[in-house]
C-alpha positions in Angstrom: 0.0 0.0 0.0 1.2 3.5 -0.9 1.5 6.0 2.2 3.7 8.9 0.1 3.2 10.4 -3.3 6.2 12.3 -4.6 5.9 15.0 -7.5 8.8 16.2 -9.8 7.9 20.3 -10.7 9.0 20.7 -14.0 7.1 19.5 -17.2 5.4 17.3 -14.5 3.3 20.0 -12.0 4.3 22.8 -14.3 5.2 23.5 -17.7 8.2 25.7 -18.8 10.1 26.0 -22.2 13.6 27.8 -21.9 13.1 29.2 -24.9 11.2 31.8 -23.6 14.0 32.9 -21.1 16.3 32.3 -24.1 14.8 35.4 -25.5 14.3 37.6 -22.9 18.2 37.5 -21.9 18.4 38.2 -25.6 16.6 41.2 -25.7 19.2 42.6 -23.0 22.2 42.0 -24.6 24.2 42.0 -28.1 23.7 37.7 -28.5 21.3 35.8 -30.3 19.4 32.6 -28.6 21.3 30.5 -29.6 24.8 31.6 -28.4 23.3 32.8 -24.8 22.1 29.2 -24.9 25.5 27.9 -25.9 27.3 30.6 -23.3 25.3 29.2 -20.0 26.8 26.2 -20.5 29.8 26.9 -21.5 29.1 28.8 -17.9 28.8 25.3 -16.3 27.0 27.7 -13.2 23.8 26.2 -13.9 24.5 23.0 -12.0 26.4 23.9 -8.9 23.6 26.9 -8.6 20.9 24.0 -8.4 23.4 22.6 -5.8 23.1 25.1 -3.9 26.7 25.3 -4.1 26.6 29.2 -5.7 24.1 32.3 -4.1 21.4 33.6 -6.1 23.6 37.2 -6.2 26.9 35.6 -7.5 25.3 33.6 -9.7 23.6 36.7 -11.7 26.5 37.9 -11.5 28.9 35.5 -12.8 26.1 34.7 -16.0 25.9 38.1 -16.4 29.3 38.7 -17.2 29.2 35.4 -19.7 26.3 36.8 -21.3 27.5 40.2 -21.4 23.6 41.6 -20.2 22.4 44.8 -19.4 20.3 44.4 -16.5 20.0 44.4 -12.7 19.2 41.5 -10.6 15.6 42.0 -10.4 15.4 42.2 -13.8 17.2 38.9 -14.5 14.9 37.4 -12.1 12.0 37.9 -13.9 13.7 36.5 -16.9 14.8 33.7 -15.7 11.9 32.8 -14.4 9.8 34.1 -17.5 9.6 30.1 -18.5 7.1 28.9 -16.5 3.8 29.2 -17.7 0.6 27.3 -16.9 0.0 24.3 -15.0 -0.7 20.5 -15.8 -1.7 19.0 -12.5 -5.2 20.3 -11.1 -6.0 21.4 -7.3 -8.0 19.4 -7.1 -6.3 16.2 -8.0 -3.5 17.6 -5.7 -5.8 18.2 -2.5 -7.4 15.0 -3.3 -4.1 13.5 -2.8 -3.0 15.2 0.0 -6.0 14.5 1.9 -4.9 10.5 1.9 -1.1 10.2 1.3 1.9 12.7 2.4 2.3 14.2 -0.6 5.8 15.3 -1.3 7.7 17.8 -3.8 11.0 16.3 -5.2 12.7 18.7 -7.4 16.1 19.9 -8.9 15.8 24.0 -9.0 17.5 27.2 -8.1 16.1 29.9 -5.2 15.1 32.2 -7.6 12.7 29.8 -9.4 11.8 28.4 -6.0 10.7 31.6 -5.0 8.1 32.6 -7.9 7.1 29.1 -7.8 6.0 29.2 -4.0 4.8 32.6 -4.3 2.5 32.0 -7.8 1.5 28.7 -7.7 -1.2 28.4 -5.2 -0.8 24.3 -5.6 2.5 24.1 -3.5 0.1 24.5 -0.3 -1.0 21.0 -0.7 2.2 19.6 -0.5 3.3 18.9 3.1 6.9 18.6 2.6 9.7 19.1 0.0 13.2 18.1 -1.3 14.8 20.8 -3.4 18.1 20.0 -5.0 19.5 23.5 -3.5 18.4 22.9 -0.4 20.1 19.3 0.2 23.1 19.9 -2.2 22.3 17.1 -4.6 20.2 16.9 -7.4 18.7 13.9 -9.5 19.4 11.3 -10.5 22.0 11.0 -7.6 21.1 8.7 -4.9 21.7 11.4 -2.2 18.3 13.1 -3.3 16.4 10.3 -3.4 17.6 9.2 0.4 16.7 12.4 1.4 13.4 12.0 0.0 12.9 9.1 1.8 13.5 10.4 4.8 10.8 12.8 4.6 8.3 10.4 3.2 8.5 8.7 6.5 7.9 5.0 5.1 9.7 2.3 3.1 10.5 3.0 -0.6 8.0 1.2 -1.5 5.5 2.6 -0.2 6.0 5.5 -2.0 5.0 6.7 -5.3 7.1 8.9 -7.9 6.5 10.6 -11.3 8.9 12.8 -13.4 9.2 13.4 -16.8 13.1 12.4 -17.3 13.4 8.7 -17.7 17.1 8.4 -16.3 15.4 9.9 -12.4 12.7 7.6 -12.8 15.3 4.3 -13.2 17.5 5.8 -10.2 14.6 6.2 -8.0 13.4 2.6 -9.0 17.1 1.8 -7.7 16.5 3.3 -4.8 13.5 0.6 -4.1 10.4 4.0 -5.3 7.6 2.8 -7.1 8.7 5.3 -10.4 6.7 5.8 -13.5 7.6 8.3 -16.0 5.3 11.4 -16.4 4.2 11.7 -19.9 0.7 13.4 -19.7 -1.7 14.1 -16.7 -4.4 11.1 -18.5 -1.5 8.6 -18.3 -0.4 9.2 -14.8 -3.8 9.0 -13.2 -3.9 5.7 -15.1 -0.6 4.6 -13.5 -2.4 6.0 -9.9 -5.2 3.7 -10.7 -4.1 0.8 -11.7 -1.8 0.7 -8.0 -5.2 2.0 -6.2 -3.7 5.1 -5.5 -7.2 7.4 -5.2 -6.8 11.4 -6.1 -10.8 11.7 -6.6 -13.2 12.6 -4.3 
């Protein structure tokens, strides 16, 4: 029987497309998508930023510089964060959920994402714990994330369920002993709930 239900964020609770932020860092400096693309990972800041092994101020800073941008932080911020947009899981299914299992958000992100997240997506109230890859200093699909999300699920691995969209997470959390399935579409993960009587209906 399942006691915890784990979430990735990305593409899973909430769709985002880089491109987006691609082009609004373009619009503030002399380079064209494809080399700011090509220049923030040729950074290599990304990953130790969602490590929470660089501050939200250096960082800016540092890809600011690489980028050559004309902007202050706040600016950047909203940017960066420009490439979320809607959202795929309902409320409802969510309080549904939260009402039966601890419901838990597993997630590799940066502060400044974090922080619009939790402050414009009403849906991260249901969630009654969560294990950001800044906050624990590793990020998927390293095992270290996954025992920390274990830890605050409170039960045995598997007893616990687990979506997210990037197949090679799935597979390590399956290697960690999680129930995994691989989000593809809200339709086909309330199949997968189903068919392990996992209820998120009233």
């Amino acid at each position: 029987m399942h006691k915890t239900v784990i979430f990735d964020l990305g593409k899973v609770l909430v769709p985002f497309d880089f491109q987006v932020g691609y082009r609004a860092l373009a619009g503030r400096c002399s380079h064209d998508v494809l080399e700011i693309r090509r220049r923030i990972a040729q950074s290599r800041l990304v990953e130790p930023f969602e490590k929470g092994l660089i501050k939200p101020r250096e960082f800016v800073r540092q890809l600011s510089a690489a980028l050559e941008l004309r902007m202050d932080y706040g600016d950047f911020c909203h940017a960066w964060c420009s490439i979320f947009h809607g959202q795929l899981i309902s409320d409802a299914v969510l309080e549904s959920l939260a009402s039966r299992y601890r419901l838990l958000l597993l997630s590799n992100t940066n502060p400044i994402h974090w922080e619009m997240i939790r402050a414009k997506y009403p849906m991260m109230r249901h969630f009654h714990d969560r294990v950001l890859s800044f906050e624990v200093h590793a990020a998927k699909p390293e095992a270290a994330i996954f025992h920390a999300a274990l830890e605050r699920a409170g039960c045995r691995p598997e007893e616990c369920f687990f979506t997210d969209d990037i197949a090679v997470n799935v597979e390590a959390a399956q290697q960690a002993g999680i129930d995994a399935v691989q989000f593809l579409s809200p339709a086909q993960l309330e199949e997968e709930m189903a068919r392990r009587g996992i209820r998120w209906y009233f």
